[in-house]
C-alpha positions as a Markdown table, in Angstrom:
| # | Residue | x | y | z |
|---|---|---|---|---|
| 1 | Unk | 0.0 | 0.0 | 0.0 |
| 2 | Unk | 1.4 | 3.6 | -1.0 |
| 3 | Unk | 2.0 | 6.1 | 1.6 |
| 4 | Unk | 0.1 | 8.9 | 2.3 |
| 5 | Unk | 0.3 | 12.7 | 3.3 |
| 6 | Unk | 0.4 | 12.7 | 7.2 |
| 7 | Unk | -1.8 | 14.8 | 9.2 |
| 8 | Unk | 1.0 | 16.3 | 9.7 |
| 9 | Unk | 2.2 | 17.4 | 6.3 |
| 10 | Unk | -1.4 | 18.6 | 5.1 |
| 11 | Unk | -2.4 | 20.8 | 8.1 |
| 12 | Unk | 1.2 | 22.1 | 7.4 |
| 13 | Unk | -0.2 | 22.7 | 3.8 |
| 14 | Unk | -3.4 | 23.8 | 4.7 |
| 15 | Unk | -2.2 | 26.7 | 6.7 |
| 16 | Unk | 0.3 | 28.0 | 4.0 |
| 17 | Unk | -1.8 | 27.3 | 1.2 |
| 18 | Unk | -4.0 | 29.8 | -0.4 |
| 19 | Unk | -6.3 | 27.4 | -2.6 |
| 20 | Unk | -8.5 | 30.0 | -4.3 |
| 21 | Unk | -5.2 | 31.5 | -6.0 |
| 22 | Unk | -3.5 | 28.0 | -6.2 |
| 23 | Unk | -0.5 | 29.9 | -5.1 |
| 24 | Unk | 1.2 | 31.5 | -2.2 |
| 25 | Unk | 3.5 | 28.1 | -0.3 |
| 26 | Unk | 6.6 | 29.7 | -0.6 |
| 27 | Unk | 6.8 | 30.5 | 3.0 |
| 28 | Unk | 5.6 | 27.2 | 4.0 |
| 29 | Unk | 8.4 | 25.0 | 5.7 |
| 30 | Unk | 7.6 | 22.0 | 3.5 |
| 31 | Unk | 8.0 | 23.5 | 0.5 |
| 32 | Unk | 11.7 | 22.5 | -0.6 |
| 33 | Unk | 10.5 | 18.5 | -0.6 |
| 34 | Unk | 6.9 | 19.3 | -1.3 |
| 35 | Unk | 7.2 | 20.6 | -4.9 |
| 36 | Unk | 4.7 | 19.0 | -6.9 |
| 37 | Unk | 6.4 | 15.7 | -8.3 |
| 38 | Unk | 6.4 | 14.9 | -11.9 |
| 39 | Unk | 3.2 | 13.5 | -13.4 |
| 40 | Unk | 5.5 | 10.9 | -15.0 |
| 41 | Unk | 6.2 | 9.7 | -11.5 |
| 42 | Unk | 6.2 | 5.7 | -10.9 |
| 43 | Unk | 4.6 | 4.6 | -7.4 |
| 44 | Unk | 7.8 | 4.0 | -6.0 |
| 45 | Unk | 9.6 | 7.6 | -6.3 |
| 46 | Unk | 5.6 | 9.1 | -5.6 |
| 47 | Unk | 5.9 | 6.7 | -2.3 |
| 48 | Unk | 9.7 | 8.1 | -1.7 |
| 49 | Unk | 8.0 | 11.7 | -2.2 |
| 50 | Unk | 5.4 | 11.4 | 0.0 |
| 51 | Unk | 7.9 | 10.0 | 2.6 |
| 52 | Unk | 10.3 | 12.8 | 1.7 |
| 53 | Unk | 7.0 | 15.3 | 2.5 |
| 54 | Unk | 6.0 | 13.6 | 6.1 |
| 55 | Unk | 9.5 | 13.3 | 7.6 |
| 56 | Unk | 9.7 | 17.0 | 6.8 |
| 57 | Unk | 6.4 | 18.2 | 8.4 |
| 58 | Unk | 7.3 | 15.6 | 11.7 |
| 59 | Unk | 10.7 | 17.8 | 12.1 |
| 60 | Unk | 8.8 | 20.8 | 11.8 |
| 61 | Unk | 6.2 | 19.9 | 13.9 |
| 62 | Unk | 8.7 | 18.6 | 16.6 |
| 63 | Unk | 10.1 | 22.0 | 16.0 |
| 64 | Unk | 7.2 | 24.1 | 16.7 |
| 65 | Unk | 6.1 | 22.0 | 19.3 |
| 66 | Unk | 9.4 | 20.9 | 21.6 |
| 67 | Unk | 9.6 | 19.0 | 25.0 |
C-alpha cells in the first residue's frame, strides 16, 4: 500500500496554502520536498515523495512544538 500525506504534512499545507489562488506556499516550511512531483512519476519515487513530505512536516512539527 502507498504512503500517504500525514496529518501532519497537510495541516502544514493547509495553513500555508492559499487554494483560491492555487498559489502562495513559498513561505511554508515543507515546501523544498513538497514541490509538486512529476506527473510521470512511478509509485515508487511518488511513495519516496510522500515519505520525503511527512519526515519534513514531523521535524517541523517537533520543532514548533518541543519538550
Amino acid at each position: 500500500m502507498a504512503t500517504e500525506l500525514s496529518e501532519s504534512a497537510q495541516a502544514i499545507c493547509a495553513a500555508n496554502y492559499n487554494w483560491r489562488t492555487s498559489s502562495s506556499c513559498q513561505r511554508c516550511p515543507l515546501h523544498s520536498e513538497c514541490k509538486k512531483p512529476s506527473a510521470d512519476a512511478s509509485e515508487q519515487s511518488l511513495g519516496e515523495w510522500r515519505d520525503r513530505v511527512n519526515q519534513l512536516a514531523e521535524q517541523v512539527q517537533a520543532a514548533d512544538n518541543p519538550r
